[in-house]
C-alpha positions in Angstrom: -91.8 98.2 -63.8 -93.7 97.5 -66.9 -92.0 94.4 -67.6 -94.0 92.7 -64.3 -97.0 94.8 -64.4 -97.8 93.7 -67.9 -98.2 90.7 -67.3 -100.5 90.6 -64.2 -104.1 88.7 -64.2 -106.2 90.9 -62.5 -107.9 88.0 -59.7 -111.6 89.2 -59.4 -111.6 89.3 -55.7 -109.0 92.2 -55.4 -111.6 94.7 -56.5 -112.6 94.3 -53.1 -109.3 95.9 -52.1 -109.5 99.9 -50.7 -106.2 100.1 -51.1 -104.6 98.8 -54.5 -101.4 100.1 -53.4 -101.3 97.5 -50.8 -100.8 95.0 -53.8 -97.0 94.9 -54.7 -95.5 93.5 -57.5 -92.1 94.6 -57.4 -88.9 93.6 -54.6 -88.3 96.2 -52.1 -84.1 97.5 -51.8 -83.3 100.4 -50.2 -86.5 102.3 -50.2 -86.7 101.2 -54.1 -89.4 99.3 -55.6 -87.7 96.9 -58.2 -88.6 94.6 -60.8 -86.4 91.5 -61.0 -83.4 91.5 -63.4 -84.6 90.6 -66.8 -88.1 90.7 -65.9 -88.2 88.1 -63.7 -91.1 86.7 -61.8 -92.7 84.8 -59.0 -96.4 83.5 -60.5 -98.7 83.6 -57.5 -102.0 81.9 -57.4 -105.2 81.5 -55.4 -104.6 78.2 -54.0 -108.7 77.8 -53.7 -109.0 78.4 -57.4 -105.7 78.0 -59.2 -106.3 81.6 -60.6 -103.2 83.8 -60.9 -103.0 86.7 -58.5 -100.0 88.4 -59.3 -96.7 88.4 -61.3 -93.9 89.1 -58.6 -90.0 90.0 -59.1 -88.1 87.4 -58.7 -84.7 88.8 -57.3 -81.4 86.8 -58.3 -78.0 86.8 -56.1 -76.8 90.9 -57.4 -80.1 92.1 -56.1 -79.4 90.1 -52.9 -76.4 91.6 -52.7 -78.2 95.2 -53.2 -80.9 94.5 -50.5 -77.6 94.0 -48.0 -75.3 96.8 -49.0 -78.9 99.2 -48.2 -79.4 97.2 -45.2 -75.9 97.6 -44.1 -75.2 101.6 -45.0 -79.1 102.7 -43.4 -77.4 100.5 -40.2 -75.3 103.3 -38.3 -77.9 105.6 -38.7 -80.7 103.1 -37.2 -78.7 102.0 -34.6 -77.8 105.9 -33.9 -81.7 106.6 -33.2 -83.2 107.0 -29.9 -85.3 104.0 -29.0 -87.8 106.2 -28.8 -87.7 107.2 -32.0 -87.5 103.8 -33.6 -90.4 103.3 -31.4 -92.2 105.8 -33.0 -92.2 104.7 -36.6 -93.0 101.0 -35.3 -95.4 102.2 -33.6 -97.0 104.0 -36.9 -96.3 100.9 -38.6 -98.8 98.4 -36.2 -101.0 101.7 -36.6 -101.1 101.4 -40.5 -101.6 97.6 -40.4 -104.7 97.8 -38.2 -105.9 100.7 -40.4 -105.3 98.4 -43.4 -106.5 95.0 -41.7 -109.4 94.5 -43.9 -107.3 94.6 -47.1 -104.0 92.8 -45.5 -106.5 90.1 -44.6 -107.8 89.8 -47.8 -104.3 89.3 -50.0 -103.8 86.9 -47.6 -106.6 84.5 -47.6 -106.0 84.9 -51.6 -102.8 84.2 -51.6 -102.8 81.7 -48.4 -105.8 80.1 -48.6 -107.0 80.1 -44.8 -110.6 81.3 -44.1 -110.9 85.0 -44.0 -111.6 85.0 -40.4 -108.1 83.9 -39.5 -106.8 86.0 -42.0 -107.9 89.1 -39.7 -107.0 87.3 -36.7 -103.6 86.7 -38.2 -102.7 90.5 -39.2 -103.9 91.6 -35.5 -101.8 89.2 -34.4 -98.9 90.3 -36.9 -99.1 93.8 -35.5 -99.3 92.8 -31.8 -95.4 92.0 -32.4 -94.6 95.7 -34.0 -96.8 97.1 -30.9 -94.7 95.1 -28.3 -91.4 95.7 -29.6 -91.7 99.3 -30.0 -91.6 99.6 -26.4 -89.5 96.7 -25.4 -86.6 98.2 -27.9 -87.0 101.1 -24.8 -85.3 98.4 -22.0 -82.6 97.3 -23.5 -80.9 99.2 -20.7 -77.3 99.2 -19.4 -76.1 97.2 -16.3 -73.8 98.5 -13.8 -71.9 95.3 -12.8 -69.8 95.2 -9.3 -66.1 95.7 -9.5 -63.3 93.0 -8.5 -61.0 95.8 -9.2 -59.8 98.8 -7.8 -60.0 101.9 -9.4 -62.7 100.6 -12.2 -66.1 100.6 -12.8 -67.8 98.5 -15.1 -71.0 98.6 -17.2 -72.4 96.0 -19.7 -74.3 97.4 -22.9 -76.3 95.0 -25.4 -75.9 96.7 -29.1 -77.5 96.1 -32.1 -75.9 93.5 -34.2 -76.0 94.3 -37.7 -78.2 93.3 -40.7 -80.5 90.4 -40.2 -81.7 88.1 -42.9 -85.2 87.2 -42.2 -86.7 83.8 -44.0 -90.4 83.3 -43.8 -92.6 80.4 -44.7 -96.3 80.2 -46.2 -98.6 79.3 -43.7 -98.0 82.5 -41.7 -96.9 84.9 -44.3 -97.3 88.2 -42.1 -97.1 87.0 -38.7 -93.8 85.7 -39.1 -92.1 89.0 -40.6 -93.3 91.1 -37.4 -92.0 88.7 -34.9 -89.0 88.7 -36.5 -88.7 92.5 -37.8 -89.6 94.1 -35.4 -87.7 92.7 -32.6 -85.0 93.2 -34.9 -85.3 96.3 -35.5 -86.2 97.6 -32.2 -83.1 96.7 -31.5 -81.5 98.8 -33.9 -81.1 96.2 -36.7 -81.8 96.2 -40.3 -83.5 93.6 -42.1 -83.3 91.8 -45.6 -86.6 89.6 -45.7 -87.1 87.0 -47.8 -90.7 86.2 -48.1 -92.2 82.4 -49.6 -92.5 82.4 -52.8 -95.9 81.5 -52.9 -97.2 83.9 -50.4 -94.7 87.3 -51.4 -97.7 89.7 -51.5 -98.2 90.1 -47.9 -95.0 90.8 -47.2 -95.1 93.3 -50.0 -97.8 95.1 -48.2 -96.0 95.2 -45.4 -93.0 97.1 -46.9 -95.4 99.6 -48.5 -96.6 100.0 -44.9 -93.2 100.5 -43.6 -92.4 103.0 -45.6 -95.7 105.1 -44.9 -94.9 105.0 -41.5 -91.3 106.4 -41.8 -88.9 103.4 -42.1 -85.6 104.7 -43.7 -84.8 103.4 -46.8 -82.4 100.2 -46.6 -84.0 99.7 -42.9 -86.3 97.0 -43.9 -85.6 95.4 -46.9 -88.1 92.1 -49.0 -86.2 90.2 -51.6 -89.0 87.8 -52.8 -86.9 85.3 -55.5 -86.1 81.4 -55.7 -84.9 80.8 -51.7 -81.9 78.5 -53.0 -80.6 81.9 -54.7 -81.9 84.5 -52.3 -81.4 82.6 -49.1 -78.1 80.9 -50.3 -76.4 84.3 -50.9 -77.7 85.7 -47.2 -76.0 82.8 -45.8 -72.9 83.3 -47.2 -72.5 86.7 -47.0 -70.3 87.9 -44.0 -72.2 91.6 -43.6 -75.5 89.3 -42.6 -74.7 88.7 -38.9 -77.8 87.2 -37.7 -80.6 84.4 -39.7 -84.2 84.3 -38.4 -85.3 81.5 -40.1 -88.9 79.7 -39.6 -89.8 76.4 -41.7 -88.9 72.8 -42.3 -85.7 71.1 -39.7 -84.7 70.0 -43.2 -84.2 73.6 -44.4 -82.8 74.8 -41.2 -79.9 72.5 -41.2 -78.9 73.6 -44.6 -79.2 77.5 -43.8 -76.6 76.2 -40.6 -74.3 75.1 -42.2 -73.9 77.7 -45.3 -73.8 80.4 -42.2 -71.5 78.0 -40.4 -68.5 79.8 -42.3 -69.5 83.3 -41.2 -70.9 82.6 -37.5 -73.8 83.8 -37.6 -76.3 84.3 -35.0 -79.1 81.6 -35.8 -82.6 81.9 -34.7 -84.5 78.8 -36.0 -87.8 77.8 -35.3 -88.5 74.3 -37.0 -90.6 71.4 -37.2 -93.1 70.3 -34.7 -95.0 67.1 -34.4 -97.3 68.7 -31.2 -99.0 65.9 -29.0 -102.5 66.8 -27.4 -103.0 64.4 -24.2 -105.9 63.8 -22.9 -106.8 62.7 -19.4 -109.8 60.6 -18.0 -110.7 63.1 -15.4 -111.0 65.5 -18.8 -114.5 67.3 -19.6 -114.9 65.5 -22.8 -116.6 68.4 -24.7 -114.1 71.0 -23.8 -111.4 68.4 -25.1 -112.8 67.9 -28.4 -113.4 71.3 -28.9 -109.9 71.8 -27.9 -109.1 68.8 -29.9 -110.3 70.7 -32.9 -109.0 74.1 -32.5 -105.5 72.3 -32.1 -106.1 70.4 -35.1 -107.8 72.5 -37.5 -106.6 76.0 -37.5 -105.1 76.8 -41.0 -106.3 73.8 -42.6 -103.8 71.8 -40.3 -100.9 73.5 -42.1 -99.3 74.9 -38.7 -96.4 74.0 -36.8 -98.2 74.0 -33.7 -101.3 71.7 -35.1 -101.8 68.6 -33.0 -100.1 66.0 -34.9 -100.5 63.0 -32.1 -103.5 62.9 -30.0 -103.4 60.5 -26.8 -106.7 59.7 -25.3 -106.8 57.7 -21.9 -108.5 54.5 -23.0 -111.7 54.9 -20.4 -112.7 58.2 -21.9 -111.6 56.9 -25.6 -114.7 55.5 -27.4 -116.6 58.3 -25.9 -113.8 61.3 -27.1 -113.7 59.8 -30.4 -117.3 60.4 -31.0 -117.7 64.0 -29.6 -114.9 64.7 -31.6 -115.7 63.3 -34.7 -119.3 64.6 -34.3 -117.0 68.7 -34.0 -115.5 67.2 -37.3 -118.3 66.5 -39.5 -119.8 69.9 -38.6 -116.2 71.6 -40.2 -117.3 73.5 -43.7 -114.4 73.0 -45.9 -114.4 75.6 -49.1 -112.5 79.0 -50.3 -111.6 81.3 -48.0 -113.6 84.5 -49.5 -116.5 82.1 -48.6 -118.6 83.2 -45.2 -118.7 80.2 -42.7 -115.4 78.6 -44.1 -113.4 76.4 -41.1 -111.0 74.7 -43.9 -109.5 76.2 -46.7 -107.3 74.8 -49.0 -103.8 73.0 -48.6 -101.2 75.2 -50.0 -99.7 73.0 -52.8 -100.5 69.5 -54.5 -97.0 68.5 -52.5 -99.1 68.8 -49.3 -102.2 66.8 -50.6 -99.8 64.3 -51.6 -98.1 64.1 -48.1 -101.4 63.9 -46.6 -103.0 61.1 -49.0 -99.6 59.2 -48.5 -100.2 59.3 -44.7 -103.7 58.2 -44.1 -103.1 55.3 -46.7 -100.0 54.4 -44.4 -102.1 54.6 -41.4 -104.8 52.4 -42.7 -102.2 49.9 -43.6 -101.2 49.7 -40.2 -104.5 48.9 -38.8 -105.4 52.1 -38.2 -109.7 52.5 -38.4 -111.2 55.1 -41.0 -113.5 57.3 -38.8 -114.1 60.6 -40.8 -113.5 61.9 -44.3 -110.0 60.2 -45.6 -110.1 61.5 -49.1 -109.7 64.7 -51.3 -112.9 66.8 -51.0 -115.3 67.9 -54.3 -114.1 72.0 -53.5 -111.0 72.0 -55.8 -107.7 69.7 -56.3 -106.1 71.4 -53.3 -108.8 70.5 -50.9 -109.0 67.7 -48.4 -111.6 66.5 -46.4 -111.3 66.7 -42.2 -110.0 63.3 -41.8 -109.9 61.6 -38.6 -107.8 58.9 -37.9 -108.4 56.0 -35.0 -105.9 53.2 -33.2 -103.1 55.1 -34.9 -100.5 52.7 -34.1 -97.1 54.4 -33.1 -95.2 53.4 -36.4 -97.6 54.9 -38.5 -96.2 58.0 -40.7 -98.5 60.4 -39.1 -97.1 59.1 -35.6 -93.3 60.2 -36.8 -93.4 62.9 -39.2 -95.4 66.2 -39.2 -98.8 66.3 -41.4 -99.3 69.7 -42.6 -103.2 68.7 -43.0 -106.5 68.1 -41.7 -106.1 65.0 -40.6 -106.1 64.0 -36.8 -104.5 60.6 -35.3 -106.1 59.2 -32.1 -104.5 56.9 -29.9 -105.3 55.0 -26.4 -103.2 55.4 -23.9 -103.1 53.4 -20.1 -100.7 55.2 -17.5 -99.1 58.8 -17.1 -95.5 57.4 -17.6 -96.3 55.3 -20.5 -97.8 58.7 -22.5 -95.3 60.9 -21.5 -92.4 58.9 -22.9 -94.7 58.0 -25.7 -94.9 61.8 -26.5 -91.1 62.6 -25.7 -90.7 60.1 -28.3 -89.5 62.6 -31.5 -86.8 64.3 -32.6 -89.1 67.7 -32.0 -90.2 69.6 -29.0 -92.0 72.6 -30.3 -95.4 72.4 -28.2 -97.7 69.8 -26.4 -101.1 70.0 -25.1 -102.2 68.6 -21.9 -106.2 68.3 -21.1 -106.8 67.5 -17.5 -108.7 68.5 -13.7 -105.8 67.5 -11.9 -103.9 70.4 -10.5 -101.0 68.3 -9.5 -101.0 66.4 -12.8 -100.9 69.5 -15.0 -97.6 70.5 -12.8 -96.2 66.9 -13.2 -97.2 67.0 -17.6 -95.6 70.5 -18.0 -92.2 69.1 -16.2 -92.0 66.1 -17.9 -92.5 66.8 -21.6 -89.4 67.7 -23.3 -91.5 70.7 -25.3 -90.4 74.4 -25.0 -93.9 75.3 -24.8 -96.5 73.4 -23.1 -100.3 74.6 -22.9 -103.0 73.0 -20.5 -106.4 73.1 -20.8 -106.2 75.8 -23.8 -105.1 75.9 -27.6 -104.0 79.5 -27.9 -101.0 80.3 -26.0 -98.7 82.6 -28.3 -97.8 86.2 -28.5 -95.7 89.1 -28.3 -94.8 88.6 -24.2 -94.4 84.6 -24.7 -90.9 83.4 -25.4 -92.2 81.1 -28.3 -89.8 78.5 -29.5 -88.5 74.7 -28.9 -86.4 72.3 -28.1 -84.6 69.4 -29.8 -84.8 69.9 -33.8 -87.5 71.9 -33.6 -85.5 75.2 -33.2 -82.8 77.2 -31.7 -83.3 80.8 -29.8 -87.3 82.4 -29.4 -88.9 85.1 -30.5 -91.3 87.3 -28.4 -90.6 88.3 -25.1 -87.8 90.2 -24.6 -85.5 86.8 -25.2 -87.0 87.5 -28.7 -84.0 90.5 -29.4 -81.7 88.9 -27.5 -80.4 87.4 -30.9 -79.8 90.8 -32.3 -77.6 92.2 -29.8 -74.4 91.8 -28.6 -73.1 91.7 -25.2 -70.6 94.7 -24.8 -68.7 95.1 -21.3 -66.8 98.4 -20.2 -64.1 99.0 -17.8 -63.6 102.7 -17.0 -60.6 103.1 -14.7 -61.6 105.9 -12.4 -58.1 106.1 -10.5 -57.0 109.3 -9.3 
């Protein structure tokens, strides 16, 4: 232990923490908190300031290893429980987290970046997944199925599958270990979580959570390391039946085809490159304020941001100035500070990608409407950039941003934007802004998107099945669908002849 708590800078904003238990510096195996072999650490930093917040253990392939052999001896008794039980301690778990949201929101937005106010509104949302799952994991029920055959009767059981590896990305660093975990282990799974390495500590606090509300040691495992080490050796692994994995396509290709040797059950959600569509008949307010919540949320670091934004041309001059008028009002600084809409980018990578694609953009033809540049609030800052007459071979027009900045279009007949929009390799989630009841029917039909919202930005939760199509996923999460990647369908035929 002393090896990585000797070397932690203590951040000035964590004396604000109630809880400095909540702060973990050390990987979590089998009810164990453990330091990294030799000492090894994560360095994690305050993307607003650059200022370390903590020295994390950086697991290697033997600790992986570790964190499955837990996972997989705590399995028979998990699975053994009563879903009631198991409900129980999840239940006590979402209990803790709300108790705790103050301080879980605040490692976050240190850690993250994102403006405190979305930090909270991310760990109530985080929770909402342990809350639903403790009683969905109640309804995984048996089915009686009719018999072709005399003297049988048959029944069909869904069973937990076995230990799941769980790989998480930055931008929602505790969000995206509930929706997995806990439909996992509602279920009757066990989990081996591998957080970001650049956002570890919320996961961290999670596992202390866990274990205050009664998770049995091995059940719910975090292995924070390098991914190519920690994720490679999941992959391969044969006890590791399932991967929950949420980040790049890129990634998710290469974690399907190291788990192609041992079949495992893949649940992916990828990429998305979201359009918003906007309608003449449209309230043009409403859409830019939509326009802005689509775009803007998380510093434009979210898979569901609006990357293309269609605009039917008799409403465009007009839109363009309503929403640019939302943008300039946008207060772009750290996200301790109060009033803060835009936080910082996560990495100099991402200001790069953004810088790379507005100067595309421009080349193109594309007009400068609204910031375009880093802003004066640190290197990792960018200003609320909008973009206008995005022409459809622009960069920002094929590939997702990951950034503040927002592409406008024109746009002269229904058909013309709906293949315009169907027009990617992704189809994680589209936007639709129109009056027309018909017309909203015809939009959420037509786009090839697993998820399509109309007349709203925020669509998700535990009840929603949230995932895509095309390459930007495989399976969902939430809803009930969201565990039926950690079961398996088991049939029974009883004969009952005399």
């Amino acid at each position: 232990m002393t090896a990585v708590f000797a070397r932690t800078a203590f951040h000035e904003a964590l004396k604000q923490l109630n809880d400095r238990q909540l702060l973990r510096e050390l990987a979590y195996v089998g009810g164990r908190w453990v330091a990294g072999r030799d000492g090894k650490c994560l360095e994690v930093s305050d993307p607003a300031s650059g200022t370390a917040l903590a020295f994390v253990a950086s697991v290697d392939g033997g600790q992986t290893a570790e964190a499955i052999d837990a996972a997989e001896k705590a399995f028979r008794s998990w699975r053994n429980r009563l879903p009631q039980a198991r409900a129980q301690i999840l239940r006590k778990w979402h209990e803790l987290m709300l108790a705790s949201r103050e301080d879980l929101a605040l490692i976050m937005t240190l850690e993250q970046g994102k403006p405190l106010a979305e930090s909270r509104g991310e760990i109530d949302y985080a929770a909402s997944f342990i809350e639903w799952y403790a009683e969905e994991g109640k309804r995984l029920n048996a089915e009686s199925v009719a018999s072709h055959l005399p003297g049988a009767e048959m029944l069909v059981r869904r069973e937990a599958l076995g230990v799941v590896g769980i790989v998480t990305p930055w931008n929602f660093p505790s969000a995206m270990i509930t929706r997995k975990a806990a439909a996992a282990l509602a279920a009757g799974c066990t989990v081996v979580a591998h957080p970001s390495s650049e956002t570890p500590l919320s996961a961290l606090a999670l596992a202390e959570l866990g274990e205050r509300a009664g998770l049995p040691p091995g059940v719910f495992n975090v292995v924070p390391g390098k991914a190519a080490t920690v994720v490679g050796h999941m992959c391969e692994d044969a006890r590791v039946r399932a991967m929950s994995f949420t980040g790049s396509t890129e990634i998710g290709r290469l974690i399907a085809a190291q788990s192609a040797p041992t079949m495992k059950r893949l649940v992916m959600e990828l990429g998305g490159h979201a359009p918003l569509i906007v309608f003449a008949d449209a309230d043009i307010e409403k859409a830019a304020e939509i326009a802005v919540a689509a775009k803007f949320a998380t510093s434009g670091q979210d898979c569901l941001a609006a990357n293309r934004i269609y605009v039917e041309r008799p409403i465009l001059q007009a839109f363009e100035e309503a929403f640019a008028g939302r943008i300039a009002r946008l207060r772009v600084g750290p996200g301790l500070e109060a009033g803060t809409d835009v936080g910082p980018l996560m990495h100099a990578r991402a200001v790069a990608k953004v810088e790379e694609q507005v100067a595309d953009a421009l080349e193109r033809g594309a007009r400068l409407v609204a910031g375009g540049g880093r802003h004066p609030a640190g290197p990792l800052f960018f200003q609320p950039t909008l973009l206008a007459d995005v022409p459809d071979g622009a960069l920002i027009m094929r590939e997702e941003t990951f950034g503040p900045v927002a592409a406008v279009t024109g746009f002269d007949s229904e058909d013309e934007v709906i293949d315009r929009a169907n027009d990617t390799e992704y189809g994680l989630v589209a936007y639709v802004v129109t009056e027309n009841g018909a017309r909203q029917m015809r939009l959420a039909r037509a786009l090839e998107y697993g998820m399509v919202a109309i007349n709203r930005v925020k669509i998700t939760g535990g009840p929603i099945p949230f995932g895509g199509w095309k390459q930007s996923g495989l399976g969902r999460e939430g809803s009930r669908h969201g565990m039926e990647a950690f079961t398996e369908l088991k049939y029974i035929c009883i004969d009952t002849a005399a």
